[in-house]
N, C-alpha and C positions, 0 to 999 in steps of 0.2 A: 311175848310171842309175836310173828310179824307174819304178815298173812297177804298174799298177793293173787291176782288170777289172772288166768289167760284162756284164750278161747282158739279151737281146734275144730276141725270139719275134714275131712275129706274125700276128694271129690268122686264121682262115682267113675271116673275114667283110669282110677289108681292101678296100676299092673298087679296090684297083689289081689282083689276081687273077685275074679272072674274065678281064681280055682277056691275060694273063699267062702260063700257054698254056693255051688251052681244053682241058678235060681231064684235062691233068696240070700245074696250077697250079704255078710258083716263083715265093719272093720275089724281088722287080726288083731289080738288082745298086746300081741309087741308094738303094734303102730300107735296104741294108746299109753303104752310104757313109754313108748318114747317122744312122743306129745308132752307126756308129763317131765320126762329129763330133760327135755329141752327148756320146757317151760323154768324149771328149778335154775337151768342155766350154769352149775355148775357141775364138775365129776360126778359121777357115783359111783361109790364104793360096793357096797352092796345094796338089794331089795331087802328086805327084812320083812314084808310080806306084798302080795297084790293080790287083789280078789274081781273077779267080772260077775259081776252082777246081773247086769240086761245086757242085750245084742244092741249094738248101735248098726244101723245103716250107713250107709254111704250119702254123703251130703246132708248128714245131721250135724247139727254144731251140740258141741258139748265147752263148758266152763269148765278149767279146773282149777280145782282151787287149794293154793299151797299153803301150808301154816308149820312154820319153822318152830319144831319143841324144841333147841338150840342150834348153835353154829353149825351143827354136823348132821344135825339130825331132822326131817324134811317129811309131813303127811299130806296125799294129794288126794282129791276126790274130780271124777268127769261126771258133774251133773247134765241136764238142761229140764226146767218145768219141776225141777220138784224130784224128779228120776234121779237116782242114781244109777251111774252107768258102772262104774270101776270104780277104787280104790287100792289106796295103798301106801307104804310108808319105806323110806330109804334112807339109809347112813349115807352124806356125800359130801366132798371135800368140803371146810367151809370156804366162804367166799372171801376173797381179799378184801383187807381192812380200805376204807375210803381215804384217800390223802386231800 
């Protein structure tokens, strides 16, 4: 199994926020999906599930953290402190072999 992280925040100035709830702004649960596919870095095919757990704020940083159950197949988690914020797991291309 091979296991990698990356780290996400963003900022409170995001155009997607403001109608995001007036007020009491969180980041949109797709901006965190794709935090996480970017993070994975390769295709993906399908979600196979995602779950939001807690509201993240704007200018909170979150880790996530990838851990590949094979070539194709990818579970992410957005902690910070112990919190879990999201999860979730995805079918995605695998990544090309290293020359």
């Amino acid at each position: 199994m091979i296991t990698m992280t990356a780290r996400f925040t963003l900022p409170a100035d995001h155009p997607a926020l403001p109608g995001h709830f007036p007020g009491r702004p969180i980041v949109p649960g797709v901006l965190l999906l794709d935090a996480a596919f970017n993070a994975i870095g390769v295709p993906i095919l399908k979600v196979i599930r995602a779950k939001f757990l807690a509201p993240l704020g704007p200018g909170e940083e979150v880790e996530i953290n990838l851990t590949w159950r094979n070539s194709s197949r990818v579970a992410f988690t957005g902690q910070n402190g112990g919190k879990v914020y999201f999860s979730g797991e995805c079918s995605c291309k695998p990544p090309a072999p290293k020359s």
